[in-house]
N, C-alpha and C positions, 0 to 999 in steps of 0.2 A: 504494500500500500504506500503511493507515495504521499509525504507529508504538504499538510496543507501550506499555506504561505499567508502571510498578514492577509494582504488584499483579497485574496480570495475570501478568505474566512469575515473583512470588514464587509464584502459585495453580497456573499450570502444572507449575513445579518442583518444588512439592509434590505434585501428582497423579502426576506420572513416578518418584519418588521411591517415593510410596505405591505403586504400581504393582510395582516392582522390589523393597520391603520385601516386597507381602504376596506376590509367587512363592517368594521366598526362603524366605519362612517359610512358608506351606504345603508346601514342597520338603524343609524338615526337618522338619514335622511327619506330611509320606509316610513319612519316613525313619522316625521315632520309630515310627509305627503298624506300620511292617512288623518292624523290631525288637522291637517287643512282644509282635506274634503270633510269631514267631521263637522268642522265648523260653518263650513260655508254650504251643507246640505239643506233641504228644505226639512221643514217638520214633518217628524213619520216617513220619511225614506228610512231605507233600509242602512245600518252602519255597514260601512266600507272596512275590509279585512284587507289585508296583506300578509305574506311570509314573512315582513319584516318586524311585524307585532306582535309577535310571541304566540298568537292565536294558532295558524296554523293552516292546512286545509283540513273544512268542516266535514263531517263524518255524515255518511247517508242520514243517521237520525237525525240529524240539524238540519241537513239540506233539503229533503224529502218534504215534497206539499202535495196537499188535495189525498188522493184516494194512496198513494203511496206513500204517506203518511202514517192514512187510518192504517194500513197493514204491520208497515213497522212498529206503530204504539200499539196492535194488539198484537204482535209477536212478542211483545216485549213484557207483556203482560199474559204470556200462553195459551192464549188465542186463537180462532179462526173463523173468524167471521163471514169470509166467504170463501169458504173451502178450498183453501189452496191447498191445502197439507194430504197426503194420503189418510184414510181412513185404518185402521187399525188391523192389522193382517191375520186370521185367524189360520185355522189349521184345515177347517172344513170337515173335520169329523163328528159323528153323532154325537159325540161329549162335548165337543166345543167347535159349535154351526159356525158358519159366517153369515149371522140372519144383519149385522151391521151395515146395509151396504143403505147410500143416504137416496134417497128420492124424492120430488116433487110433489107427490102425493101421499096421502094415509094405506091407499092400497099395495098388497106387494106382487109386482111384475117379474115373470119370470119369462126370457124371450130366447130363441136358438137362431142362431141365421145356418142352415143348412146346405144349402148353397148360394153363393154370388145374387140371385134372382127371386130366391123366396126366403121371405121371413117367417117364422111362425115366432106367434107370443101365446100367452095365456094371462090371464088378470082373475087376481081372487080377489077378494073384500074379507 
């Protein structure tokens, strides 16, 4: 390994140096720009984030509006309010049926498509 030399080692120090001043100050100068807009927004706009605020990028749960929303707050609370999730898998044996399967009605439908071109069902009450 050959030995460093003054200048080298003074040129590095100032590069690493440089390095760490200009995050610094681009990191306050994130800061100043979100402040700015902050102050000079209207009432009830939405606050302005940056990477440079400590904040971050916001997570699906904070970003998430309207009906992707509602889904993630009742996920979050173990939920399913409109049946995204599978239904509960059973075995299908006479000790433990698969009578869980959800449907639209009170009635339960049992249907065979036997070939391509005919359906057959049956409907009990």
């Amino acid at each position: 390994m050959e030995p460093i030399s003054g200048a080298h080692f003074r040129k590095r120090t100032l590069q690493l140096v440089a390095g760490v001043m200009t995050s610094r100050v681009l990191h306050g100068a994130g800061t100043l720009v979100a402040q700015a807009l902050r102050a000079h927004r209207p009432s009830g706009a939405a606050a302005v984030h940056s990477m440079a605020s400590g904040v971050g990028v916001p997570t699906d749960d904070k970003q998430a509006t309207g009906l992707g929303r509602e889904v993630v707050m009742a996920a979050w609370k173990a939920l399913d309010p409109y049946n995204l999730l599978l239904p509960k898998a059973a075995s299908g044996t006479k000790e433990d049926p698969n009578l869980l399967v959800p449907s639209v009605t009170n009635k339960q439908t049992v249907g065979c498509i036997c070939e391509n071109t005919i359906v057959l069902s049956s409907g009990s009450g």
